[in-house]
DOVO-82920 format. One record per atom (N, C-alpha, C): x, y, z; residue number from 1. Coordinates in nm, 3 decimals, padded with zeros to 5 digits, always signed. Atoms other than C-alpha are relative to their C-alpha. Layout:
% DOVO-82920
+---------+---------+---------+-----+
|      px |      py |      pz | num |
+---------+---------+---------+-----+
|       X |       Y |       Z | NUM |
...
+---------+---------+---------+-----+
END
This chain:
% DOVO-82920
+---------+---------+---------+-----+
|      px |      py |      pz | num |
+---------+---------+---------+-----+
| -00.050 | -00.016 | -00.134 |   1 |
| -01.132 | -01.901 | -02.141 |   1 |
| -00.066 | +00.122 | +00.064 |   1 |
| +00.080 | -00.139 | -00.070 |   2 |
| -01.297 | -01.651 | -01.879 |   2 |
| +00.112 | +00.050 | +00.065 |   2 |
| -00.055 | -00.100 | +00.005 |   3 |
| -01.165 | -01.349 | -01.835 |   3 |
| +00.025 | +00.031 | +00.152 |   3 |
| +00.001 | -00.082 | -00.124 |   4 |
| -01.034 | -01.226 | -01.496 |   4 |
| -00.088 | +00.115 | +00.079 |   4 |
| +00.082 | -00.127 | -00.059 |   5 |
| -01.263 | -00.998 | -01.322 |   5 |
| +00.156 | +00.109 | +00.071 |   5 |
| -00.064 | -00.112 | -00.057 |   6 |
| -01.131 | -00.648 | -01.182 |   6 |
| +00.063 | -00.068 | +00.147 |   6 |
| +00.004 | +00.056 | -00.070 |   7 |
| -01.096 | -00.774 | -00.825 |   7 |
| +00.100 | -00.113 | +00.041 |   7 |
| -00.155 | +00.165 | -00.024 |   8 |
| -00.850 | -01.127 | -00.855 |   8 |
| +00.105 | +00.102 | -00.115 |   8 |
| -00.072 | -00.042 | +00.052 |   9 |
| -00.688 | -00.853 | -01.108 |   9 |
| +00.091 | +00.076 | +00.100 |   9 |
| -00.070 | -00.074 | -00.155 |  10 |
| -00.595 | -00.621 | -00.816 |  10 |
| +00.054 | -00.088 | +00.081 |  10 |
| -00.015 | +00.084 | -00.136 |  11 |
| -00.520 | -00.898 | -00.581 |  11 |
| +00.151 | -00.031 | -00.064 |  11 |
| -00.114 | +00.057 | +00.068 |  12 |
| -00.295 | -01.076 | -00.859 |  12 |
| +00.123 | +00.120 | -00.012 |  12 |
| -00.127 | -00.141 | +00.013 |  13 |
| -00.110 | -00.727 | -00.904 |  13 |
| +00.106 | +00.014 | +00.135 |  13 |
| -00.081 | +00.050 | -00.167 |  14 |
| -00.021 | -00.755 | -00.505 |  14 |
| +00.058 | -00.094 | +00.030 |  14 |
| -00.089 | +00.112 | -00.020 |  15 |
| +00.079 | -01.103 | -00.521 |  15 |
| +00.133 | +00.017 | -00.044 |  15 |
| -00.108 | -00.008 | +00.066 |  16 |
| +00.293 | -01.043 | -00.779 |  16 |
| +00.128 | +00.067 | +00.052 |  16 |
| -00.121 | -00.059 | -00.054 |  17 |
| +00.501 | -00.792 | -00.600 |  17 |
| +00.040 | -00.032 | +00.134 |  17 |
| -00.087 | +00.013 | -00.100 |  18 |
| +00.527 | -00.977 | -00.291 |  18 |
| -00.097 | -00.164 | +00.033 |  18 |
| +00.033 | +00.090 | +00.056 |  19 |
| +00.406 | -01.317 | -00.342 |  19 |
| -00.078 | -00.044 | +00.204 |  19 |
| +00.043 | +00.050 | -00.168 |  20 |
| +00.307 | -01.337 | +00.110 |  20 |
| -00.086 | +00.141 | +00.033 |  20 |
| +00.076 | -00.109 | -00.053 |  21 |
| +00.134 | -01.001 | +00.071 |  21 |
| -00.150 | -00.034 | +00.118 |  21 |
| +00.089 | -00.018 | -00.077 |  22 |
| -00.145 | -00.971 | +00.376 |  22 |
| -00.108 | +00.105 | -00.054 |  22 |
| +00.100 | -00.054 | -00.017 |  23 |
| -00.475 | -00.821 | +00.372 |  23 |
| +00.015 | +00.139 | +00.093 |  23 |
| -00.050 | -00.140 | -00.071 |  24 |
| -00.333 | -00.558 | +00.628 |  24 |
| +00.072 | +00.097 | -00.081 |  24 |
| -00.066 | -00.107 | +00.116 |  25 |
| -00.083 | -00.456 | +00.343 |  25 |
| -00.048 | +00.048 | -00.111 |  25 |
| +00.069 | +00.031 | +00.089 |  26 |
| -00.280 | -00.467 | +00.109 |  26 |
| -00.120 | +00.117 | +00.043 |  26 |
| +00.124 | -00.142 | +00.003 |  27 |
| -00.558 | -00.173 | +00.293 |  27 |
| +00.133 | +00.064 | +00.038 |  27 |
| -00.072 | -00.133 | -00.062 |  28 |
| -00.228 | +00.010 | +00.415 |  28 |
| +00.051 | +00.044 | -00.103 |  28 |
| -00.005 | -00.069 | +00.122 |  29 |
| -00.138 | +00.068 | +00.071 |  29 |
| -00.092 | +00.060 | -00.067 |  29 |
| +00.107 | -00.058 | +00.061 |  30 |
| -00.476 | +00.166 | -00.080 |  30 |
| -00.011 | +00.132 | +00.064 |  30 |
| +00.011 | -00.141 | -00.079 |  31 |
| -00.512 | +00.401 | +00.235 |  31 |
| +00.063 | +00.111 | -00.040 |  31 |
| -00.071 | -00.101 | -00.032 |  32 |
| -00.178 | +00.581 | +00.161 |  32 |
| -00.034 | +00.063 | -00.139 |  32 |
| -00.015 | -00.071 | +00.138 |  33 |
| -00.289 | +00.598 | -00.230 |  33 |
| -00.135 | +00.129 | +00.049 |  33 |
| +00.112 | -00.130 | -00.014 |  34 |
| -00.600 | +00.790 | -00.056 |  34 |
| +00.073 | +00.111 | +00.052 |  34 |
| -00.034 | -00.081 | -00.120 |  35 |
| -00.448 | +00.981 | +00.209 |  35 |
| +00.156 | +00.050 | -00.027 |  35 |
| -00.101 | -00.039 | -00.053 |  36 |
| -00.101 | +01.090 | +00.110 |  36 |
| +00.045 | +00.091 | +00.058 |  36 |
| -00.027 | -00.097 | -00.086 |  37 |
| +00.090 | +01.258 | +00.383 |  37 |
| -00.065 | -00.064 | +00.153 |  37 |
| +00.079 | +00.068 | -00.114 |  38 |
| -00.107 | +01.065 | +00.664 |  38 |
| +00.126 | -00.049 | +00.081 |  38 |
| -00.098 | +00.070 | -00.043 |  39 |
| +00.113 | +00.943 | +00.936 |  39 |
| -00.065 | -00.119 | +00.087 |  39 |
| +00.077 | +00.109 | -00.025 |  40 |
| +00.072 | +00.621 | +01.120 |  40 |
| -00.068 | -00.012 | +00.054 |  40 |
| +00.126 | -00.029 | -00.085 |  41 |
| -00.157 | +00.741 | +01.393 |  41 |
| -00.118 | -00.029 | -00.085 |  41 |
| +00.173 | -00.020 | +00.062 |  42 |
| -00.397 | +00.831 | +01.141 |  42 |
| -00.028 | -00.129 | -00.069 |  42 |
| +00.016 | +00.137 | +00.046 |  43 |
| -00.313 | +00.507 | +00.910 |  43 |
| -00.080 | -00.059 | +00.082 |  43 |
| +00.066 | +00.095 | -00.133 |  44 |
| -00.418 | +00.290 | +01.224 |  44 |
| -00.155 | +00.025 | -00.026 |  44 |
| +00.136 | -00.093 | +00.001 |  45 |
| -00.735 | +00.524 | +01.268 |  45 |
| -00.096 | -00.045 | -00.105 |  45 |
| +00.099 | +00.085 | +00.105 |  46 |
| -00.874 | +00.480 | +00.930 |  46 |
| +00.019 | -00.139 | -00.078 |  46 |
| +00.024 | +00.072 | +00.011 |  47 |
| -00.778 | +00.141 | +00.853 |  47 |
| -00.073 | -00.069 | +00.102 |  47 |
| +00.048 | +00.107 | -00.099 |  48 |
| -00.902 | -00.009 | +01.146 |  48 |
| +00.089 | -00.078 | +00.072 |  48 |
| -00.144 | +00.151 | -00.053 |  49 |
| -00.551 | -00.181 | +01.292 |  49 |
| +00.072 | +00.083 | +00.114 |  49 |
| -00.057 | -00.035 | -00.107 |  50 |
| -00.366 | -00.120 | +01.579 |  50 |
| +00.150 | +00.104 | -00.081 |  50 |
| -00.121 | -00.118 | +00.062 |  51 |
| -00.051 | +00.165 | +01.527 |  51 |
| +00.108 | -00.142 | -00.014 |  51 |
| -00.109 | +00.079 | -00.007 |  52 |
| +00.181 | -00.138 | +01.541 |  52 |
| -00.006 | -00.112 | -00.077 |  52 |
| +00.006 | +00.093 | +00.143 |  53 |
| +00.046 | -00.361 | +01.277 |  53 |
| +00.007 | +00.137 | -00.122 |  53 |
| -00.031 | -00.108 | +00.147 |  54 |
| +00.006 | -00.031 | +01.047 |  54 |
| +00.124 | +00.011 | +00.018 |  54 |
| -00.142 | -00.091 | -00.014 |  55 |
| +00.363 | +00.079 | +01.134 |  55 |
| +00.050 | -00.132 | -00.050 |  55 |
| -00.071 | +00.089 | +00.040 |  56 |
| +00.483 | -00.290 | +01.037 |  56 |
| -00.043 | -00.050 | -00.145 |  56 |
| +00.086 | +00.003 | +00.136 |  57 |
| +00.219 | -00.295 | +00.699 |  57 |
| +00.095 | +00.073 | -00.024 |  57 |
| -00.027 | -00.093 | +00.113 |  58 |
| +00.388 | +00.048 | +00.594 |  58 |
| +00.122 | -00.069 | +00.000 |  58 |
| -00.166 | +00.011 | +00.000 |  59 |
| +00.760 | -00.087 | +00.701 |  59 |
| +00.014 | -00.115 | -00.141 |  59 |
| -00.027 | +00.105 | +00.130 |  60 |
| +00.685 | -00.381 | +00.455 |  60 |
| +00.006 | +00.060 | -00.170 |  60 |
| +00.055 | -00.047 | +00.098 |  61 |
| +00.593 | -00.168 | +00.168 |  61 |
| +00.158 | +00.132 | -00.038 |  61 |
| -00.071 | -00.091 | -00.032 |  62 |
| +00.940 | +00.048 | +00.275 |  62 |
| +00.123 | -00.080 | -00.137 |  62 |
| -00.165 | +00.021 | +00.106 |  63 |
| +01.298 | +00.073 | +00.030 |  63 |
| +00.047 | -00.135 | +00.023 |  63 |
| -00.107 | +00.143 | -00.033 |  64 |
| +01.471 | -00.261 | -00.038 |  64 |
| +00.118 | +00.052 | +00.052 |  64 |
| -00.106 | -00.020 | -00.043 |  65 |
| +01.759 | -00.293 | +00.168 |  65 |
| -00.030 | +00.078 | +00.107 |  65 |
| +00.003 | -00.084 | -00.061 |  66 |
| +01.672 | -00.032 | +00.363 |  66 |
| -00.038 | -00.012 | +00.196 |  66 |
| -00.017 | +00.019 | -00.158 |  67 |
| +01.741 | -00.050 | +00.796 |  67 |
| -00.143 | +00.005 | +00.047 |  67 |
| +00.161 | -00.040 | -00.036 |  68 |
| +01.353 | +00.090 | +00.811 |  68 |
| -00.080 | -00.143 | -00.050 |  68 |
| +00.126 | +00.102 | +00.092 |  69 |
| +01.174 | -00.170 | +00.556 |  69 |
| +00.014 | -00.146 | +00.075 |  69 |
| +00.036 | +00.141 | -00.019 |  70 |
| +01.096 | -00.476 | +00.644 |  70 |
| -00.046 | -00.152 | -00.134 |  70 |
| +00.008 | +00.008 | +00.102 |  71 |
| +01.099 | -00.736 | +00.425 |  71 |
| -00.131 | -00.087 | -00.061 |  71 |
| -00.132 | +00.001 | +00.118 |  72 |
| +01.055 | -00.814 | +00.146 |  72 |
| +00.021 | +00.101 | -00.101 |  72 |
| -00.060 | -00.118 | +00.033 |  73 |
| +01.081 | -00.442 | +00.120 |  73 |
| -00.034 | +00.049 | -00.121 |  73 |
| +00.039 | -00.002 | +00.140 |  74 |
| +00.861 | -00.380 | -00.206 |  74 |
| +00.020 | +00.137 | -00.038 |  74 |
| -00.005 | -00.112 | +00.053 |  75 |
| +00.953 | +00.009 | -00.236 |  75 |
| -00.077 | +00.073 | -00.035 |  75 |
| +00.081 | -00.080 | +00.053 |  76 |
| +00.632 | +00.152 | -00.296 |  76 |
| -00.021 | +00.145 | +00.093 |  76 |
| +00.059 | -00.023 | -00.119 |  77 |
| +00.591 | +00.337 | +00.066 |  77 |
| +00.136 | +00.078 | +00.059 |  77 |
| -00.084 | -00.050 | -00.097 |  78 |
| +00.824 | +00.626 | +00.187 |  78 |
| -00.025 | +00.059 | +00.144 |  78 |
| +00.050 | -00.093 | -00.099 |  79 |
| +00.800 | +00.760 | +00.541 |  79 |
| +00.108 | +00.138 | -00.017 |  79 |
| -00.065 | -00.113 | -00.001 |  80 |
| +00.956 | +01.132 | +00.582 |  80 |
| -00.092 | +00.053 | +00.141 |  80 |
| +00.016 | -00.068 | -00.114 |  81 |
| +00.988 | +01.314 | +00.916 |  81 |
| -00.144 | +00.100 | -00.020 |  81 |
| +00.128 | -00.095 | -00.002 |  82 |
| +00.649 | +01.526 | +00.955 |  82 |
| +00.104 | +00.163 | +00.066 |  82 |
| -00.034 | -00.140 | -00.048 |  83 |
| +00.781 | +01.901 | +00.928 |  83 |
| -00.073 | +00.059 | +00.129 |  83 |
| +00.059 | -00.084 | -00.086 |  84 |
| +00.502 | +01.988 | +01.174 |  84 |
| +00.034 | -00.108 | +00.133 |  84 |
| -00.022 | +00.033 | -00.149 |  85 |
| +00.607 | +01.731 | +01.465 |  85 |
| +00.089 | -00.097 | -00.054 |  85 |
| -00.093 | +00.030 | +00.041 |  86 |
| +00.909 | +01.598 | +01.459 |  86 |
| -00.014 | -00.183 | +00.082 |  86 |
| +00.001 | +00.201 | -00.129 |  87 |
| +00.820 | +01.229 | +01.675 |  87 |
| -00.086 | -00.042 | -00.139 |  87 |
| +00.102 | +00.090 | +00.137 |  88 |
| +00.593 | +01.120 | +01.350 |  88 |
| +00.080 | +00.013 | -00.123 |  88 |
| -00.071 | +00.022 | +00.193 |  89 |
| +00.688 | +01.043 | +00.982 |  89 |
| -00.124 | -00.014 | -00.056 |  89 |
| +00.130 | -00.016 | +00.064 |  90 |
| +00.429 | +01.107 | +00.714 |  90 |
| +00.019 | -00.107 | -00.133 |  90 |
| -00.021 | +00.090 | +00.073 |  91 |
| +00.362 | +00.902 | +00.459 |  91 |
| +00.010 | -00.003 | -00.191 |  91 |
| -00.020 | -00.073 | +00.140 |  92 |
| +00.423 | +00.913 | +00.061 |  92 |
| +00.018 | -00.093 | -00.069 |  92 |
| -00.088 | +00.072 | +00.118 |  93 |
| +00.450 | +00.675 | -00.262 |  93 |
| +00.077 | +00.027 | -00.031 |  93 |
| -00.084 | -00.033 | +00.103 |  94 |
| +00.724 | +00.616 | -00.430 |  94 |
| -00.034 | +00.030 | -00.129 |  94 |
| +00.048 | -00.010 | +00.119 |  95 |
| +00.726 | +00.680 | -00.813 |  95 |
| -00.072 | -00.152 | -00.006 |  95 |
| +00.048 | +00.155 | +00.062 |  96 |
| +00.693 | +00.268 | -00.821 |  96 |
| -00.125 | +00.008 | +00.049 |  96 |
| +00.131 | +00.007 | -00.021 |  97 |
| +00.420 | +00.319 | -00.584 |  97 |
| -00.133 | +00.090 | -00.095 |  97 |
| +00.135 | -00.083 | +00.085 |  98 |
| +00.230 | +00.574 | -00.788 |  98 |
| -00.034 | -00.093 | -00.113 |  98 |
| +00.021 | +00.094 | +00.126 |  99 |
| +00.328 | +00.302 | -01.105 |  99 |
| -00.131 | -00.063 | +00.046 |  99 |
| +00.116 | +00.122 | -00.025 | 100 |
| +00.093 | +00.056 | -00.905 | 100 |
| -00.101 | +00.084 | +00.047 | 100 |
| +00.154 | -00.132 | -00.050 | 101 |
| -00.204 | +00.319 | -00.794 | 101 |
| -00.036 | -00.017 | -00.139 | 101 |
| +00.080 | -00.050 | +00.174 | 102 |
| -00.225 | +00.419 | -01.190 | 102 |
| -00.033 | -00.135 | -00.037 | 102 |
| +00.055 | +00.157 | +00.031 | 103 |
| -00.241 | +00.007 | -01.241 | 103 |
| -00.119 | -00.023 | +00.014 | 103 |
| +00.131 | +00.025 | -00.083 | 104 |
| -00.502 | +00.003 | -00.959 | 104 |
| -00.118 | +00.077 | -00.096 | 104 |
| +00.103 | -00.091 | +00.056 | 105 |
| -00.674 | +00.298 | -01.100 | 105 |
| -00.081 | -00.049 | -00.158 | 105 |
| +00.048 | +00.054 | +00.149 | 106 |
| -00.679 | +00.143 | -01.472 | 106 |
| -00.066 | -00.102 | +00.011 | 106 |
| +00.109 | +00.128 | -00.036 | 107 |
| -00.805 | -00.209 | -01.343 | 107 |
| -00.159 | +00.077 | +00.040 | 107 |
| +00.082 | -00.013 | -00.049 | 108 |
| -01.051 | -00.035 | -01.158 | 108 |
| -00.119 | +00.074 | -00.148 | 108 |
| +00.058 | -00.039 | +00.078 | 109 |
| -01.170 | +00.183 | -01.475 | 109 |
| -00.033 | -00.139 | -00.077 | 109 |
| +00.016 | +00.096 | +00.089 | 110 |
| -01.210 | -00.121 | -01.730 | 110 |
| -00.140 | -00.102 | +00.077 | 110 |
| +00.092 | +00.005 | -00.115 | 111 |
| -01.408 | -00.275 | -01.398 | 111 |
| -00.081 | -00.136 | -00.063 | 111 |
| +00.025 | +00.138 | +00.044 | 112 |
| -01.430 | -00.624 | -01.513 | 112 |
| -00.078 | -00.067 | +00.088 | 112 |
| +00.128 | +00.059 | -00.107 | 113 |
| -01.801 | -00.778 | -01.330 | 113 |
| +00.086 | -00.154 | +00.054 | 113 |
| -00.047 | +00.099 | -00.035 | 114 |
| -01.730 | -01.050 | -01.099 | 114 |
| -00.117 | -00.186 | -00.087 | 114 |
| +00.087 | +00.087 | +00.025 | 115 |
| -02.030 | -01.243 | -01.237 | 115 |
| -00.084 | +00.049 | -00.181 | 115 |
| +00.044 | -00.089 | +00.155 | 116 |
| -02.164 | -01.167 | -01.641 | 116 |
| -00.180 | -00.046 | +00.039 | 116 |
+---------+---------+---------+-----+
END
């Protein structure tokens, strides 16, 4: 049987936790594993997406249950008020989210070719 490449490994890791994940959620999470502390201005900025698809990427990625998240609310993705301006919220993994970064990070080390 052939082996998964790196690549449908990462993807499959995203399905898994939200089985309708998007391609938008999917860079607004990578972004925040780059950038934490970024708020959605900047999200927008360096993904490339309007403030109102990032602001509805991070809400998906927000606490189950939670009045903010959107669902189906996978918990990786906190916002917190920005101490330095109080109209923005910055952005931050959860622990679960860091779980799935160190995932990312380990797929990415092992770095399984798409083609042998």
């Amino acid at each position: 049987m052939r082996s998964r490449n790196s690549l449908i490994e990462a993807l499959a890791l995203f399905r898994g936790l939200n089985p309708t994940i998007t391609v938008n959620e999917i860079m607004t999470f990578l972004y925040t594993c780059e950038n934490e502390g970024l708020n959605i201005q900047e999200l927008a900025h360096v993904a490339q997406m309007t403030e109102p698809t990032a602001s509805r990427s991070v809400r998906s990625f927000g606490p189950p249950g939670s009045a903010w998240a959107r669902a189906p609310g996978c918990g990786l993705i906190e916002a917190f008020l920005n101490p330095h301006d109080a109209r923005s919220r910055v952005l931050h993994l959860t622990v679960a989210g860091q779980a799935v970064r160190d995932r990312l990070d380990q797929i990415i080390a092992e770095a399984a070719p798409i083609a042998q």
